[in-house]
C-alpha positions in Angstrom: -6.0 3.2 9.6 -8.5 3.6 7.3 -10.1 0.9 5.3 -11.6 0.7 1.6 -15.2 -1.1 0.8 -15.3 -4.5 -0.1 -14.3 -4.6 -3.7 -13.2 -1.7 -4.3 -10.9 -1.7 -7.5 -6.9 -1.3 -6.9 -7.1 1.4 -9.8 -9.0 3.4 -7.5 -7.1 3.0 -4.3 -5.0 6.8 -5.2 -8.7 8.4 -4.3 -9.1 6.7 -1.0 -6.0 7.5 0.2 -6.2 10.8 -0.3 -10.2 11.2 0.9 -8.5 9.3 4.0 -5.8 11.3 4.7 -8.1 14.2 4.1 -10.6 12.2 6.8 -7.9 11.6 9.5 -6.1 15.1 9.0 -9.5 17.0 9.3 -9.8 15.2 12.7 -6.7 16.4 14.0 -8.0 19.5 12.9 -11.3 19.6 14.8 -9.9 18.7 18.1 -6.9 21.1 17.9 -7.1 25.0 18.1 -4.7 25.7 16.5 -5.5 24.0 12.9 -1.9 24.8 10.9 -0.4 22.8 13.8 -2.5 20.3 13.9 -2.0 19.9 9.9 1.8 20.1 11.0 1.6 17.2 13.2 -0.5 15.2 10.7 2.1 15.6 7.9 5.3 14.6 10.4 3.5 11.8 12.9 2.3 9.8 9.5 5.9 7.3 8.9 4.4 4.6 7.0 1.6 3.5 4.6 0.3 0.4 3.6 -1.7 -1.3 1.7 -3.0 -4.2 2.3 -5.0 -6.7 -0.4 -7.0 -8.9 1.1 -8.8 -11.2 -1.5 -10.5 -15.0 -0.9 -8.9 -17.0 -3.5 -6.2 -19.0 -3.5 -4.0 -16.5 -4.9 -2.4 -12.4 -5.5 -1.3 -13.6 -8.6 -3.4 -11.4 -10.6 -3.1 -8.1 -8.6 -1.1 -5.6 -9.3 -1.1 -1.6 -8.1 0.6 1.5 -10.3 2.0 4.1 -8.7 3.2 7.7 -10.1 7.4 8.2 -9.8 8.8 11.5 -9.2 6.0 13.3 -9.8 5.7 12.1 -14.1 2.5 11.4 -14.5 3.6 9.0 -17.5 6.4 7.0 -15.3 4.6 4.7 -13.6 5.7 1.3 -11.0 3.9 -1.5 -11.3 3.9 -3.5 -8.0 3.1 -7.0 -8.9 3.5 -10.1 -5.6 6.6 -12.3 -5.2 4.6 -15.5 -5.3 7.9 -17.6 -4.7 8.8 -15.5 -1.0 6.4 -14.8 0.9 6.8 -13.2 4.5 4.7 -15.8 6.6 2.2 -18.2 6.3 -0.5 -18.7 8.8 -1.7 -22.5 9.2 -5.1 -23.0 10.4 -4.9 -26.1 13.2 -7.9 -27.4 11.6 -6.4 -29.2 8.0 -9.2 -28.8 6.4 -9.3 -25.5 6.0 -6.5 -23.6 3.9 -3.5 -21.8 5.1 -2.7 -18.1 4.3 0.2 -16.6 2.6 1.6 -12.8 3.2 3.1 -11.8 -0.2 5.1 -8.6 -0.5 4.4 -6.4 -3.6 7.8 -5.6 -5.2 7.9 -2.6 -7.5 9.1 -3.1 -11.2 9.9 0.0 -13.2 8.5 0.2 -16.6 10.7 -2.6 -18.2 10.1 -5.1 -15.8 12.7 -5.0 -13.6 12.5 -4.9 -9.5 13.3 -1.8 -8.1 15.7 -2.5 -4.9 15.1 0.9 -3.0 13.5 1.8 -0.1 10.0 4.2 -1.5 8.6 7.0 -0.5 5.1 8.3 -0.1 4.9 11.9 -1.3 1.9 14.6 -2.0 -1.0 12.9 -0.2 -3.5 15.5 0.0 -3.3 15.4 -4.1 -2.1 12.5 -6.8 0.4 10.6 -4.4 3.3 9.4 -6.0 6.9 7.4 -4.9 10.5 8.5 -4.3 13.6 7.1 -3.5 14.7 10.3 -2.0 15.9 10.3 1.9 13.6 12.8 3.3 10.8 12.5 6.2 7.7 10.9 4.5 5.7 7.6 4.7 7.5 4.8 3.1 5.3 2.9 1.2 4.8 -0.7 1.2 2.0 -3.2 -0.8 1.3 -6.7 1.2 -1.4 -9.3 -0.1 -2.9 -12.5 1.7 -3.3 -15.2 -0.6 -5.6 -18.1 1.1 -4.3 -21.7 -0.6 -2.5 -24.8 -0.7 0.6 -23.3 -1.4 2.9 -20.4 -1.8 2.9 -21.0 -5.7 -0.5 -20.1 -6.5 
């Protein structure tokens, strides 16, 4: 788990995961011998990534996180919240302060519609893009908490 600095722009967030997985795989690396095994292990241990926006206001509405398809450069998903399902809300026992909303990021390809399949992480030591390919990689998944009055901010 590795964790970006404090307002840190989604456009950037390619970069830190791949200085991360650069970070955690050189690690396995320096406490291994053998250093192709320990590269080996890295690649077939990883089996999910996500990411995770956390942001004060009372809404995710205006996030949203592009990711490459199939390797084109040009083709591009746009993961943008489901404001009207979220996954679980958190209410504080105190009313006075606000509850929190987990949204999940649904990918739209590039004319708007959702993308029902289950995504892929490839290439992350370079530009990481999805696939809806059935092979052993990360799948990817996009969450944001949304602290407000309701689900429909």
């Amino acid at each position: 788990m590795r964790h970006a600095q404090p307002g840190a722009s989604l456009d950037q967030w390619e970069t830190h995961l791949t200085q991360s997985w650069h970070d955690i795989c050189q690690l396995y690396a320096d406490c291994s011998e053998d250093k192709a095994a320990a590269q080996t292990y890295c690649e077939t241990a990883l089996l999910r990534v996500a990411l995770l926006i956390l942001d004060d206001s009372d809404t995710v509405k205006h996030h949203a996180v592009k990711v490459g398809w199939h390797q084109d450069i040009h083709t591009l998903l746009r993961f943008k919240p489901q404001l009207d399902n979220f996954r679980f809300k958190l209410s504080p026992e105190n009313r006075s302060q606000k509850a929190a909303y987990l949204h999940t990021f649904t990918p739209r390809n590039q004319s708007g519609q959702p993308l029902l399949k289950n995504l892929q992480l490839q290439k992350l030591q370079t530009k990481p893009y999805l696939t809806a390919e059935l092979t052993p990689n990360p799948v990817f998944l996009i969450y944001g908490f949304s602290f407000g009055d309701n689900a429909q901010n």
